[in-house]
C-alpha positions in Angstrom: 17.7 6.7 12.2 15.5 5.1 14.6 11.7 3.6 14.0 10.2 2.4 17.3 7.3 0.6 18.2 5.7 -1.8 20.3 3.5 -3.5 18.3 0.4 -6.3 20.2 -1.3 -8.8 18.2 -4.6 -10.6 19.7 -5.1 -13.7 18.0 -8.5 -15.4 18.2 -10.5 -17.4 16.3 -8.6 -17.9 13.4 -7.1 -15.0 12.3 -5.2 -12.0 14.6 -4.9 -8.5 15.4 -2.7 -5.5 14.2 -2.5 -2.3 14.6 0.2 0.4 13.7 0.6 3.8 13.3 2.0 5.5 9.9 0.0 9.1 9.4 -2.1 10.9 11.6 -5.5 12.3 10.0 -6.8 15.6 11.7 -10.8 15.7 12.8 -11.6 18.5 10.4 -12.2 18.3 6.6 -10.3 19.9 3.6 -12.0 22.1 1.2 -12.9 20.1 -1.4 -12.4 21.2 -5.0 -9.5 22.6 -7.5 -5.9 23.4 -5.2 -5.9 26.7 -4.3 -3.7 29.3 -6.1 -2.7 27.5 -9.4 -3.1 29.2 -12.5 -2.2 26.4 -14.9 -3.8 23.6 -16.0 -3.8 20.4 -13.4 -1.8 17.4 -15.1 -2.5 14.0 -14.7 0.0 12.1 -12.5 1.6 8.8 -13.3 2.5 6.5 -10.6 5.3 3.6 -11.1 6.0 1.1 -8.4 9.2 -0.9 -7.7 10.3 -4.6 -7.2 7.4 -6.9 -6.1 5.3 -3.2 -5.3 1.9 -2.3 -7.0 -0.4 0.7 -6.5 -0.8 0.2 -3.2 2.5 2.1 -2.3 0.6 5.4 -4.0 -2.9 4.5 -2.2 -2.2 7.0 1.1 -0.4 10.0 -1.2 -3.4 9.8 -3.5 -5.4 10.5 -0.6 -3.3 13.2 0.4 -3.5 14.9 -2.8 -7.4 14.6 -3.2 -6.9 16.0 0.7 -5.5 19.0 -1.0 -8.5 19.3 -4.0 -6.0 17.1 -6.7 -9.1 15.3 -9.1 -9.8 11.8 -8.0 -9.5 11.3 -11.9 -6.4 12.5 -12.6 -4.2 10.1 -10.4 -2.9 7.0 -12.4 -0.9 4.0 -11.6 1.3 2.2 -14.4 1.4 -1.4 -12.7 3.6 -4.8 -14.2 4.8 -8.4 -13.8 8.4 -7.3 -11.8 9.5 -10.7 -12.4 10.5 -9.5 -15.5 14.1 -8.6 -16.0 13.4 -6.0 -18.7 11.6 -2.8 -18.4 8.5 -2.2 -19.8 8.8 1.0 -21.8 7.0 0.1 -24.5 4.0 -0.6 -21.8 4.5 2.8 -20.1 4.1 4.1 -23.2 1.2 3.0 -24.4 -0.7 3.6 -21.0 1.0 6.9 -21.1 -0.9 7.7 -24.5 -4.0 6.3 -23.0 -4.1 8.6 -20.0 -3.4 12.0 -22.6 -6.0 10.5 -24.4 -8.7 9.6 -21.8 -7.4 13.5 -19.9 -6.7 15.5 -22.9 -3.7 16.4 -21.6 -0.6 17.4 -23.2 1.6 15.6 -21.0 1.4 13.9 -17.2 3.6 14.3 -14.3 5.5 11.4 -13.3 6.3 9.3 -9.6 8.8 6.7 -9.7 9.8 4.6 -6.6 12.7 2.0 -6.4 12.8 0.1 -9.5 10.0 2.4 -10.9 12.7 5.2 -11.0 14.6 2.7 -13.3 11.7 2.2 -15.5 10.5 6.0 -15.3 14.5 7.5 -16.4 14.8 4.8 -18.9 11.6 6.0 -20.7 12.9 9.4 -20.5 16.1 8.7 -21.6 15.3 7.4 -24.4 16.4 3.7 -24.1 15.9 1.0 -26.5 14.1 2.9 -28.9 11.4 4.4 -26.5 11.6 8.2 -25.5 8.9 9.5 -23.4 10.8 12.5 -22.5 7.7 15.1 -24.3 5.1 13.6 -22.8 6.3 14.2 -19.4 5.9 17.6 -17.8 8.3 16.7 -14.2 9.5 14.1 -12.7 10.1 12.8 -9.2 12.4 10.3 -8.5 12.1 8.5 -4.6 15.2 6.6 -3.4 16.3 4.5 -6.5 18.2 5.4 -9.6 20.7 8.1 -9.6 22.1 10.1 -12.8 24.4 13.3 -12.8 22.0 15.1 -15.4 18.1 15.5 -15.9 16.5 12.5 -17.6 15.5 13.5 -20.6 16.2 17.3 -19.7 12.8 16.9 -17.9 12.9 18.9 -14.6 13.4 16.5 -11.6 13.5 16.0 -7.6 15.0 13.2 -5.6 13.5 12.0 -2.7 16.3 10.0 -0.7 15.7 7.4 2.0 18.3 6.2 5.0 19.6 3.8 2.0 20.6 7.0 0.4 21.2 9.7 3.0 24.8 10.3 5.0 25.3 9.3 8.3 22.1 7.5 8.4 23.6 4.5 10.0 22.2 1.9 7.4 23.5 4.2 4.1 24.4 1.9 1.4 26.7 4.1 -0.9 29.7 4.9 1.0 27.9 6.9 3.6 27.4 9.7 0.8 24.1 11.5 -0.4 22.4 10.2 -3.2 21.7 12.9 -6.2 19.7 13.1 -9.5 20.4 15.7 -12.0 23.5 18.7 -11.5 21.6 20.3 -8.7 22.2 18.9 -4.7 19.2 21.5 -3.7 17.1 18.8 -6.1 17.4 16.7 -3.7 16.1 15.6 -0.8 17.2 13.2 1.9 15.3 11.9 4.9 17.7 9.4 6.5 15.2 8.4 9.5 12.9 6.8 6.5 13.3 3.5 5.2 12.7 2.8 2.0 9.0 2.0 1.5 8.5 4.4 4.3 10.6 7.4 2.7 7.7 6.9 -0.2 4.7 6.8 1.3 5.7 9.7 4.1 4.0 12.7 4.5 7.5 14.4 4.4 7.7 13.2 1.5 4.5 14.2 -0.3 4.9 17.8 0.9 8.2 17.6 -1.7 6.5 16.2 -4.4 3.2 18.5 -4.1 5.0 21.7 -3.9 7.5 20.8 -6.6 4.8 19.6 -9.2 1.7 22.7 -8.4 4.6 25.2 -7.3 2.7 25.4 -3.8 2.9 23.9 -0.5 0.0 21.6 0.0 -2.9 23.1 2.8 -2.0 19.7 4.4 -0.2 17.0 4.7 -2.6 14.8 6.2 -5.4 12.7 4.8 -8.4 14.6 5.3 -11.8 12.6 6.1 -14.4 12.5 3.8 -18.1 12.5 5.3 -18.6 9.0 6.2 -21.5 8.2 3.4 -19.4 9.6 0.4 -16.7 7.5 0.4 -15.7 4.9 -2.6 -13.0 2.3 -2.4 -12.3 0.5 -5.8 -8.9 -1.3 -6.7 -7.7 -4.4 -8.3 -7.6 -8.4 -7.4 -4.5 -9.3 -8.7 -2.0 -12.4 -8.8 1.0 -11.2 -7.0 3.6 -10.6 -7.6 2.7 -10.6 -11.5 -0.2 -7.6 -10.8 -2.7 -9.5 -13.7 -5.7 -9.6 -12.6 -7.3 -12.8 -11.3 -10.1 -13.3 -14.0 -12.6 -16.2 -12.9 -12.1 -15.2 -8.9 -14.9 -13.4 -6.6 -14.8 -10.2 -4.1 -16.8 -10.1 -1.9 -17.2 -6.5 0.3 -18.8 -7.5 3.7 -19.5 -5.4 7.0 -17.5 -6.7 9.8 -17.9 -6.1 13.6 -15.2 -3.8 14.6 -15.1 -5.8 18.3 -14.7 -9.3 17.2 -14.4 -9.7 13.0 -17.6 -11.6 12.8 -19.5 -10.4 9.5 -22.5 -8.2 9.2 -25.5 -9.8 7.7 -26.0 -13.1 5.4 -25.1 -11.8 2.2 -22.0 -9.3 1.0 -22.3 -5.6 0.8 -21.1 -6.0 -2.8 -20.3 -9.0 -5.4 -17.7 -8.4 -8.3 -16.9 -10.7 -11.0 -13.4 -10.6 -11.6 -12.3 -10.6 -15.4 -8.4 -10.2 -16.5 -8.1 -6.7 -15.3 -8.3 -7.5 -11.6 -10.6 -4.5 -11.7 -13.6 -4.3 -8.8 -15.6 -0.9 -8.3 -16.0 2.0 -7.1 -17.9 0.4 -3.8 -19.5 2.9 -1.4 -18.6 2.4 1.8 -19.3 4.4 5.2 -16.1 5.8 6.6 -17.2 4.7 10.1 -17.4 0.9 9.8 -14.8 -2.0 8.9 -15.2 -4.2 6.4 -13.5 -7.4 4.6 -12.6 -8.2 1.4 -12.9 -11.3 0.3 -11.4 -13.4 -2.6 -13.0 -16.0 -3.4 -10.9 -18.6 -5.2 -12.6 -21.0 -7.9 -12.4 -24.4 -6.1 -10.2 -23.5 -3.6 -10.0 -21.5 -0.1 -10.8 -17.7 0.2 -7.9 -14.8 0.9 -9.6 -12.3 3.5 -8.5 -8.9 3.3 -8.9 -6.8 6.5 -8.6 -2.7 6.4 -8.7 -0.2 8.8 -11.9 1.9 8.3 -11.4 4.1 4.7 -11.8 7.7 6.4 -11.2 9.2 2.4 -12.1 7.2 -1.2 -9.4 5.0 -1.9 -8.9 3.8 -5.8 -6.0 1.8 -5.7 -7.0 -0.4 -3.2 -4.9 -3.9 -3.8 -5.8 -7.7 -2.9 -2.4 -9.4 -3.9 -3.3 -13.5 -4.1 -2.4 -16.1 -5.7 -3.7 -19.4 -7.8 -4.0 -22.5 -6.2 -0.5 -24.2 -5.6 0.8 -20.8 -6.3 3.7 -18.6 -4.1 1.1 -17.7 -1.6 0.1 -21.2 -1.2 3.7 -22.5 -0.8 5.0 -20.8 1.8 2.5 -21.1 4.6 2.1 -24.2 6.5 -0.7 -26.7 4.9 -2.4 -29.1 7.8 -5.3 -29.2 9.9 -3.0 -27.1 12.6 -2.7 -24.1 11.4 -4.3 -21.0 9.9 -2.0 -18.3 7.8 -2.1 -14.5 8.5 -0.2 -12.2 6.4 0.4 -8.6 7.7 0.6 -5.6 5.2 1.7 -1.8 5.4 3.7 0.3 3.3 6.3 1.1 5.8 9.1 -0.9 6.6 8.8 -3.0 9.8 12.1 -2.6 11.7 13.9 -4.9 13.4 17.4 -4.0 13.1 16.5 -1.3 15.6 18.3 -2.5 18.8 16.0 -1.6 21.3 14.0 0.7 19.4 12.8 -1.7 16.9 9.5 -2.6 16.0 8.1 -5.6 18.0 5.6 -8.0 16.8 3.8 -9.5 20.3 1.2 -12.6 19.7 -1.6 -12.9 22.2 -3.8 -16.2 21.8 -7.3 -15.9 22.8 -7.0 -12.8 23.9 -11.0 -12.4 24.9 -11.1 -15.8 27.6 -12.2 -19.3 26.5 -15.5 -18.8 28.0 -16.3 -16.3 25.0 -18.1 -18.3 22.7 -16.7 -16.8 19.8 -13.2 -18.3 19.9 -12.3 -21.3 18.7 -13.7 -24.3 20.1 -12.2 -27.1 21.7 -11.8 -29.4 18.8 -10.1 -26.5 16.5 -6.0 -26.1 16.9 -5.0 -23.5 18.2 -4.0 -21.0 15.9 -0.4 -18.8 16.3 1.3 -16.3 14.3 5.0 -16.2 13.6 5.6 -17.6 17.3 4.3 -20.3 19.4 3.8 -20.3 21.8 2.8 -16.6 22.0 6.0 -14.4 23.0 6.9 -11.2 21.5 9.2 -11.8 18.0 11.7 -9.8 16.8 10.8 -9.6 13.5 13.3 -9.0 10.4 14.1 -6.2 9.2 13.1 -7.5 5.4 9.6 -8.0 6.1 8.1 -5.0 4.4 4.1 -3.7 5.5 1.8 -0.7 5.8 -2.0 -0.6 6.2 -2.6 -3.0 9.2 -5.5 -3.6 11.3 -6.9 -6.0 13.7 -10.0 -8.1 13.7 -10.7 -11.7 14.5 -13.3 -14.1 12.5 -16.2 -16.6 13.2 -14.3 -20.1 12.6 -17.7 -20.8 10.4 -16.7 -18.1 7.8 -13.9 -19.8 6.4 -12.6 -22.8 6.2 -9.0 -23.6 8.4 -6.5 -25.3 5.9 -6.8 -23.3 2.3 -7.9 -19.9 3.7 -5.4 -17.0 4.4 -6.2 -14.0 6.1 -4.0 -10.2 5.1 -4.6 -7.5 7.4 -3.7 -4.3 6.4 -4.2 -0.7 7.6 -1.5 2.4 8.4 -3.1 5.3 10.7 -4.4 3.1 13.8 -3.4 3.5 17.2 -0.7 1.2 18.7 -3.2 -0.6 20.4 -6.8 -0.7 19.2 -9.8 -2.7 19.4 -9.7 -3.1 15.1 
C-alpha cells in the first residue's frame, strides 16, 4: 500500500500547527432517528481497544453510526490499564452485565481491535473460567487475533489490515491472508490500511454496520449536526493506565481559530475530576474551536487542541499523566523548550519512500512584527527538528484527530506545560 501526504506545521508562540486529513464529512445532514429498515431490536455495542489504545480509536465510528440514526446511548467502550499482562475478563464481564442492565438488553454486539480482539475471543471462549459467549449477539474482530472456528460459536467478521492482507508489501504472516472462523468470505482485508487506520476507516465501518443491522449504512461519512446541538463529553485519564485523574481540572475554553489565543477570562465549562476520569456532556457549537485543558494539581497544564466537533462526540480522551510521570519523562525539561504532542488514529507513515507522510516545522510562521509570537526574551520553540526542515517521521509514531492552533505565551507556563493536538477530517493545510 501507499499512504501519502505532505503534512506543514506552523509553530508560533509556544505550541504548533497540524492539520491532516482522515474522513471527509459531506455539507448535508442525515436523518436523524432509528436506522432505516430494521425490524429487530437495536443492541447495545461494546467497544474494546488494544495495546496502549482507549476509546478514542471508536470516537469517529461512533459518529458514523449516530450519522446513520444508531442511539447516542447505546454505544459503549470497555476501557483498561494495558500494562497489564493478563486479560481482564472478569472486568468485561462485569461491565458487560452493567450495560444489559442499564439497556435491558439481552445481549450487546461486540468490536474488538488489536489486543482487544484477544480480550473479546477469550471472553467468548470461555477462558479462565469466564464465558461471555450468551451475552454476545456478533462479533467483529479488526486486525488482531486469528482462530479457525467462531469464538464461542458466536457469528463473526474479520476486518484485516496491510499487517494481515497478501501482497500488501508490509504483511507480517508469510504474505498470507489473515482469517477468523471457517469462512474466508468472513473476512475482510484492506491491505492499503495500517493498522490503527484499518479500524477507524470508513471502509471499514461500512463492514461492521452492515454485518451487525443486516443493512448497508445510508452513509459512510460523519454527518454534521446543527452547530448549537452538539455535546462532547469523554474521560481525563492517566495514560497509558486509562484511570481517571481524580483531583485534576478541565477546563473547556473558546479559542480563536486564527491564532489559539482563548476566548474570554473565564472557561466555557469547569469539571471536577474524581476517579472515573469522567467530564460532561459539554455543549459546544460545531462552528468554533476550543481547548481542553487539564489542569494538574501543583504542577503545569496539558492543552488539548481539537478540530471543530461537526457531530456530539462521547468518547472524547485527554491521555496525561502525574507529575514525574511517562509524559513528563520523555520530553525535554529546561527553560528552552516547550513539548507538543500530535494525536490521530491513523498511522503516520514514514516507511513510504516517497509517498510517506511528511512532518514540515515552520517557526513563526506569522512575522516577528506580530505581536502575538513569542517575545524576544522567550526561546524559541521547535518541534521534532530544529532548526525547522521537513522530518521524516517514523513509521511507529501512531495519531489521528490533529489540528493546528498556536497560544498566547501568558496562558501557560513554558517548562511544565504540554500541548496535544488532535483532529482527523482537516484539510492538508488549514488555518486551525
Amino acid at each position: 500500500m501507499t499512504r501519502s501526504g505532505t503534512v506543514r506545521v506552523l509553530l508560533g508562540t509556544l505550541a504548533a500547527l497540524l492539520a491532516l486529513v482522515s474522513a471527509s464529512v459531506p455539507a448535508t445532514s442525515a436523518d436523524e432517528g432509528r436506522p432505516q429498515g430494521d425490524p429487530g431490536p437495536l443492541l447495545p455495542i461494546v467497544f474494546v481497544h488494544g495495546q496502549s489504545g482507549s476509546a478514542q480509536q471508536f470516537e469517529t465510528q461512533a459518529m458514523r453510526f449516530t450519522s446513520n440514526g444508531y442511539p447516542q446511548d447505546l454505544l459503549y467502550a470497555f476501557e483498561y490499564d494495558t500494562t497489564q499482562a493478563a486479560n481482564p475478563l472478569g472486568d468485561l464481564d462485569a461491565f458487560v452485565d452493567g450495560v444489559l442492565s442499564e439497556t435491558g438488553a439481552d445481549q450487546v454486539y461486540a468490536i474488538g481491535h488489536s489486543r482487544g480482539t484477544s480480550v473479546w475471543t477469550s471472553y467468548l471462549s470461555g477462558e479462565n473460567g469466564v464465558d461471555g459467549s450468551d451475552k454476545v449477539a456478533k462479533y467483529v474482530n479488526i486486525d488482531g487475533r486469528t482462530l479457525a472456528e467462531l469464538p464461542g460459536g458466536v457469528p463473526t467478521v474479520g476486518i484485516w489490515g496491510e499487517w494481515n492482507t497478501a501482497g500488501s508489501g508490509f504483511n507480517r504472516r508469510g504474505d498470507t491472508d489473515a482469517q477468523i472462523g471457517p469462512d474466508p468470505d468472513d473476512n475482510f482485508h484492506f491491505g492499503d490500511k495500517s493498522h490503527t487506520e484499518v479500524a477507524t476507516s470508513a471502509e471499514a465501518f461500512g463492514v461492521m454496520y452492515e454485518f451487525l443491522t443486516g443493512r448497508p449504512p445510508r452513509t459512510t461519512d460523519v454527518v454534521p449536526e446543527p452547530p448549537g446541538k452538539v455535546t462532547v463529553a469523554g474521560r481525563a485519564v492517566l495514560f497509558p493506565e486509562n484511570t481517571g485523574y481524580a483531583g485534576s481540572t478541565v477546563q473547556v475554553w473558546r479559542v480563536d481559530p486564527g491564532t489559539g489565543h482563548r476566548i474570554g477570562s473565564r472557561p466555557r465549562a469547569t469539571f471536577t475530576i474524581d476517579e472515573s476520569g469522567g467530564f460532561g456532556p459539554v455543549r459546544v457549537n460545531g462552528r468554533w474551536h476550543y481547548e481542553f485543558a487539564v489542569v494538574r494539581p501543583d504542577e503545569g497544564t496539558h492543552h488539548f487542541y481539537a478540530e471543530p466537533f461537526l457531530r456530539s462526540a462521547h468518547s472524547h480522551r485527554l491521555n496525561t499523566s502525574l507529575p514525574g510521570g511517562p509524559l513528563d519523562a520523555i520530553p525535554p525539561d529546561s527553560d528552552a523548550s516547550t513539548n507538543l504532542v500530535v494525536v490521530r488514529m491513523r498511522d503516520f507513515g514514514g516507511d513510504q519512500g516517497s509517498a510517506s507522510d511528511r512532518l514540515g516545522v515552520d517557526v513563526d510562521a506569522r512575522g516577528r512584527d506580530d505581536p502575538r509570537v513569542l517575545p524576544p526574551e522567550v526561546p524559541e520553540p521547535s518541534l521534532l527538528v530544529h532548526p525547522p526542515q521537513v522530518a521524516r517521521v517514523q513509521p511507529s509514531l501512531g495519531i489521528d484527530r490533529s489540528c493546528y492552533a498556536w497560544h498566547a505565551h501568558e496562558n501557560f507556563t513554558i517548562r511544565r506545560d504540554l500541548h496535544f493536538l488532535a483532529g482527523n477530517r482537516l484539510p492538508q493545510r488549514s488555518a486551525f
